[in-house]
N, C-alpha and C positions, 0 to 999 in steps of 0.2 A: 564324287566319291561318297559313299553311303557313309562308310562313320565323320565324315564332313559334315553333311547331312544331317544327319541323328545328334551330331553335336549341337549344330543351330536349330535343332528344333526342341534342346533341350535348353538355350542360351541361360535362363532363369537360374540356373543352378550354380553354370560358371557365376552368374552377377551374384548371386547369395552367397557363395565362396570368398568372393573378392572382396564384400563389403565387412564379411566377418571376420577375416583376418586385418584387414584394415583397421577395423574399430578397434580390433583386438591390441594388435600392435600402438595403436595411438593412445590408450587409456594406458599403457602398461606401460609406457617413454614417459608420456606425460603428467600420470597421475601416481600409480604403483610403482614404478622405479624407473623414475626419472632420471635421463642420462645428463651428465655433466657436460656437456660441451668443451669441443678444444676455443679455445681465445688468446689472444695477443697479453703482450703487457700490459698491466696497471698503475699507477702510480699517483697517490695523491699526497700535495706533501702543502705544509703553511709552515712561514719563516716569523717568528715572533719574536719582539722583545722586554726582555723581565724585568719590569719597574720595580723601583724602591727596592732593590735588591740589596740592602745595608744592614748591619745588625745582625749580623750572618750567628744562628745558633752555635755557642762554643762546641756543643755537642760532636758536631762535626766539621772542627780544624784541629788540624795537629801544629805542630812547631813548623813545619814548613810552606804550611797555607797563611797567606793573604786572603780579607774578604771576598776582593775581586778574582781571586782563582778558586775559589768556592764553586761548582755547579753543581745543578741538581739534575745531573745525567746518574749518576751512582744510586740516589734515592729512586728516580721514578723504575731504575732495573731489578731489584730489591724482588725478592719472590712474593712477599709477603704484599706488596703494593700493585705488584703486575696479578697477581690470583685474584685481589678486590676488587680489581679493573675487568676481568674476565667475569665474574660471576655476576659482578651489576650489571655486563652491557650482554651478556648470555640470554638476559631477560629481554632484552631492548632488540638483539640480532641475533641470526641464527647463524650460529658457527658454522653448520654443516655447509654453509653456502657458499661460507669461506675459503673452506679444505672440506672434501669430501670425504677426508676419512678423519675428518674430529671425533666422531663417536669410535674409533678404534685406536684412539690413539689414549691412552690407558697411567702413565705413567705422570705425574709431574713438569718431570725432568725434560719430558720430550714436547709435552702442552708450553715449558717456555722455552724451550729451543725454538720451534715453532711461533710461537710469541716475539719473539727476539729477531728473526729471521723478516717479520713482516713489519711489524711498528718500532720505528728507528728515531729514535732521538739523538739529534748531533749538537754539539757545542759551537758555534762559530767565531765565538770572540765578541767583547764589547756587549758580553749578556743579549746577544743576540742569538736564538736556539733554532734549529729547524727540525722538524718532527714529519716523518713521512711514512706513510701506508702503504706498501710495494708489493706488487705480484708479479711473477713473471711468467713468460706463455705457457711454460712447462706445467705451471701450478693447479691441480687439479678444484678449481676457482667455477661459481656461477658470474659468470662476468656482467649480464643483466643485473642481477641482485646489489652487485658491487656498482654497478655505474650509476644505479637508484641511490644506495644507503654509503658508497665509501665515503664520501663527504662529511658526510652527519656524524661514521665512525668515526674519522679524523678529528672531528671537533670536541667529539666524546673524547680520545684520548689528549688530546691539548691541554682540555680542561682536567683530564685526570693527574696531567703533570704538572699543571699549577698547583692544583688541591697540593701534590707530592711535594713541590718545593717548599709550600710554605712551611712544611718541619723544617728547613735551612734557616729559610725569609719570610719569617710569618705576615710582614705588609707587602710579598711581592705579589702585582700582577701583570699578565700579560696584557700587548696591545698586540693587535694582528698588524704585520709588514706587508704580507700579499701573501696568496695563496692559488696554485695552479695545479689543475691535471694532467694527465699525459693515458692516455686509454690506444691503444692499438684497436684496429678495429679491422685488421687486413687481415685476421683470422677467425675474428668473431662469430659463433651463431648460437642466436637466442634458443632457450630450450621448448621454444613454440616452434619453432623452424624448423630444427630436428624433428619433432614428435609427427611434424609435418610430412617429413620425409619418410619417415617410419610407417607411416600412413599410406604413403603413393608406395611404397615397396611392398608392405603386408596386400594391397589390393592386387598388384600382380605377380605376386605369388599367390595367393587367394584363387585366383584365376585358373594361373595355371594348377591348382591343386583340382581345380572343379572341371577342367578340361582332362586333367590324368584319371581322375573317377571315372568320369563319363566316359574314356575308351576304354575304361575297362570294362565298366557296364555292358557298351558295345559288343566287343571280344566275347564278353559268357554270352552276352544274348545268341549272340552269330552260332557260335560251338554248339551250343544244348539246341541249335535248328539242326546242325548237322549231323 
């Protein structure tokens, strides 16, 4: 067939098609607006326990507390103590990687909701506390970033909740008990792998856009002969 023909003998055009949209789409995933990837759950948690917890600040007992029923789950919830924790580790990690939409998320209210939602302090009894960092697949989460730095954020907040207790137990501190992750990985894709695929698609559509020109070309050429 002649516009067959006249296609492959123009092939150079479809391949500079494919390559430009390619590029295009891979700089714009990967660099300009990088897409979030869907990923499994996350979960990093360490179980600690609070030395020297004695001497408990009056401040915070009333008549129906005991020392030992004193925790510092109430102090480290505190807005005032969870905002100083966000703005020092802000500098240290990037929220957006965390939740995708941290920069639109505007109010307080909803930064510790949010807050609250993800780093979980629980009491277990015998001054023994577990503290855990949780995502789950739905979470619009960079799951690479997280499975680099949730570690290191967990320990950042560990440490943010001893600093916290000690307004209770000014000589408590913690010893770590163990400390485990749990990362899903059966939905996982890195956002190189994506940008990747964004790549192999923009090329053939690229393609096909440089194949739709060229029969057109064809068409007016053919017409204005006859």
């Amino acid at each position: 067939m002649a516009i067959l023909r006249f296609i492959l003998g123009k092939w150079f055009v479809v391949l500079l098609m494919a390559i430009v949209v390619s590029a295009g789409l891979y700089i714009e995933k990967s660099q300009v607006a990088p897409t979030i990837p869907q990923s499994g759950a996350m979960r990093f948690t360490t179980i600690v326990k609070l030395n020297n917890a004695m001497n408990a600040n009056a401040v915070f007992l009333n008549n129906k507390d005991t020392m030992n029923e004193v925790t510092i789950i109430p102090v480290i919830m505190t807005w005032g103590n969870e905002q100083k924790f966000m703005d020092n580790t802000s500098m240290k990690y990037d929220y957006s990687k965390l939740n995708k939409n941290w920069q639109n998320i505007k109010t307080y209210q909803d930064k510790f909701k949010w807050f609250n939602e993800h780093f979980i302090g629980k009491y277990l009894g015998n001054n023994i506390y577990e503290f855990t960092l949780a995502f789950k697949a739905e979470d619009l989460k960079d799951s690479q970033y997280l499975e680099e730095h949730g570690s290191e954020l967990l320990a950042d907040y560990v440490n943010y909740a001893e600093t916290s207790g000690n307004l209770i137990y000014p000589q408590a501190k913690f010893s770590v008990i163990e400390s485990h992750q749990f990362i899903d990985k059966s939905e996982a894709v890195t956002p190189a792998t994506l940008a990747k695929k964004y790549a192999v698609i923009g090329f053939v559509i690229g393609a096909l856009v440089g194949i739709a020109v060229l029969c057109v070309l064809f068409l007016k050429k053919n017409k204005l002969k006859l």
